[in-house]
N, C-alpha and C positions, 0 to 999 in steps of 0.2 A: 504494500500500500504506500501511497504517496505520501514523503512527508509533509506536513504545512508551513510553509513559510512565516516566518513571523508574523507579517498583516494577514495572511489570510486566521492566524490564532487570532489576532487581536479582534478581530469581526467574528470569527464564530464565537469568540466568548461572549463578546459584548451582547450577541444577538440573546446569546443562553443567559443572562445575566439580564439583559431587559425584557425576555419574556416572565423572567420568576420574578421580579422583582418591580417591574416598571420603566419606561425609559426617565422620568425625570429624578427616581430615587437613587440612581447608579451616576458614579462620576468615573473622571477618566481615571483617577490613581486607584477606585476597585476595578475597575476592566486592566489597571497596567499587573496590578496583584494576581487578579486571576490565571491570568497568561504567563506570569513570573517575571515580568522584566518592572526595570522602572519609570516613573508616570514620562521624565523627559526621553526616556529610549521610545516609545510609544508614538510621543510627539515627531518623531524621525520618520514616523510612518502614515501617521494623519493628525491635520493640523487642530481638531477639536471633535468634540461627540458628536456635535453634529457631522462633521466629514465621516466618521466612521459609520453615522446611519447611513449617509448616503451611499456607503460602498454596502452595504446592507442592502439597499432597496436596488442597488444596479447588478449585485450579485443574484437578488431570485428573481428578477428580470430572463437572466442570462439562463440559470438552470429552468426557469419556468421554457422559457421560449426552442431549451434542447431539448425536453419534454415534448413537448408539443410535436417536433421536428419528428421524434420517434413515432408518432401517431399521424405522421403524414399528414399536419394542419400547419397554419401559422398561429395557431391562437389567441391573436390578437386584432388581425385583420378579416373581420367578418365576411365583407366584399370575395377575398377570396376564399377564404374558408366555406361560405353559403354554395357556391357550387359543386364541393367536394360534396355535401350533406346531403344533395340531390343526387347523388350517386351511389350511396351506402345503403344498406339493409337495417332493415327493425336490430337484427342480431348485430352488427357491428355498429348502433348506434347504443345499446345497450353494453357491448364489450367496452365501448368508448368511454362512455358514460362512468363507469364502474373504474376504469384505470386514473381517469382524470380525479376523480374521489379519492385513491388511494392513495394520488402524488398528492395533495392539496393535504389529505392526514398526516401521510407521512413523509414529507420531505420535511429534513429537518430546518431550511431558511423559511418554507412556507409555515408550516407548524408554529412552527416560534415567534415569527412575525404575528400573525395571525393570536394568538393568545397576548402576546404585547400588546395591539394593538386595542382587541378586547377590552384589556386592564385600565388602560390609558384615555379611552375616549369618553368616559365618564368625567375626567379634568385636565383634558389637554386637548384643546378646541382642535388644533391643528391636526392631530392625531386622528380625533373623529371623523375630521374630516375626511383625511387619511382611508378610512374605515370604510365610510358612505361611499366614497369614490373607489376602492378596490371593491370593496364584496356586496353594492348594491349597483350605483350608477353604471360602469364599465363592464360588471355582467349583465344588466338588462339591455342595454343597448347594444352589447355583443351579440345574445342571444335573441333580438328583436330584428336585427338583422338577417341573422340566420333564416329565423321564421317566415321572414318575408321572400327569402329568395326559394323556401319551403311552399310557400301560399303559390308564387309565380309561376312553380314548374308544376302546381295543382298538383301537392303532397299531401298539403296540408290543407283543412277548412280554410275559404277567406274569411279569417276570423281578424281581430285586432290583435296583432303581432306583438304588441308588447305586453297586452296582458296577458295575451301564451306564455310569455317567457317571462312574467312573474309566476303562470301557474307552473310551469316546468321547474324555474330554476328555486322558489323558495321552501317546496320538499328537502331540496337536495344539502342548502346550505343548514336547514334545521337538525338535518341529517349529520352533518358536519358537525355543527356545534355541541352535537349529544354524543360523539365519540371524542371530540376535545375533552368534556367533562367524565365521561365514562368509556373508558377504552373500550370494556369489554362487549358493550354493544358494538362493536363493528362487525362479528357477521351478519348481526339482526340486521345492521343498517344496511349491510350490501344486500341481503336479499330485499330489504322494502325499496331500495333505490333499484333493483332492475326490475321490480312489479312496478314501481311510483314511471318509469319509462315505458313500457310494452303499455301501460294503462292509456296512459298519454298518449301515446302514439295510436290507439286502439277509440280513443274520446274526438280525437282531432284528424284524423287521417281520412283520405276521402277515398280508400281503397270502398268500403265500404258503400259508398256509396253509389 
């Protein structure tokens, strides 16, 4: 296994260190302790905790988007992602479904993030924000897109696309939240998340029709 480079220690502790604790309760000399060096060797590598969130938030950028790559999407650009989804099967959008779940659990910058950010948006405005814009705004409008390019190639009901993809996507993130807090439901949760997909697809799909 590879070793870590000193910054890339100082970011994964900080990240473990602001998810347990908070990001405004952690200063830079416990992230320099954690990692064992001290607070100015640290400073040699980023200029303050805010620089170290940012290589935070550009690091699960970079593993979200190799993620993705492996599932043959972009995951962020809908436009072209929406064509692929007119091409897939009920079964590969349910396999899909289920893997993107798993990374989102358990990757450890997603994970971590995501529980920080949890703890933090109740008195850190910024942060909430943070919050509203990663796991509501940026998934409904991903997946509103999607939907629509789903309604176009007549997949899907012409129904209102984004309230499909609050009814799709706010299952899944509940889902989520209830394995954050209790691990041991995650296989409950993966069998309710590929019924809570085949149902969906089975309520909204104009095969049927």
């Amino acid at each position: 296994m590879k070793q870590l480079s000193t910054k890339e220690r100082i970011r994964t502790e900080a990240l473990h260190l602001f998810a347990q604790y908070g990001y405004d309760a952690i200063s830079v000399a416990q992230i320099a302790k954690a990692v064992g060096i001290q607070a100015p060797s640290l400073y040699k590598h980023y200029a303050s905790k805010e620089d170290i969130f940012l290589a935070i938030i550009k690091e699960m950028e970079k593993r979200y988007a190799q993620h993705a790559a492996g599932m043959q999407i972009n995951g962020s650009d809908a436009e072209e992602d929406g064509k692929l989804y007119t091409r897939i099967t009920d079964d590969q959008l349910v396999d899909m479904g289920v893997h993107m779940f798993s990374y989102f659990l358990h990757d450890a910058y997603e994970s971590s993030f995501r529980k920080m950010l949890n703890m933090e948006r109740y008195h850190n405005q910024r942060l909430a924000e943070l919050f509203q814009k990663q796991y509501f705004d940026d998934a409904i409008a991903y997946q509103t897109v999607i939907f629509q390019h789903l309604m176009k190639a007549s997949i899907l009901k012409p129904l209102d696309p984004q309230i499909m993809a609050l009814q799709f996507y706010s299952p899944i993130f509940l889902l989520l939240q209830l394995c954050d807090s209790n691990p041991q439901y995650e296989p409950m949760a993966v069998e309710l998340l590929q019924q809570h997909i085949r149902q969906f697809l089975k309520l909204n799909s104009t095969k049927g029709d």
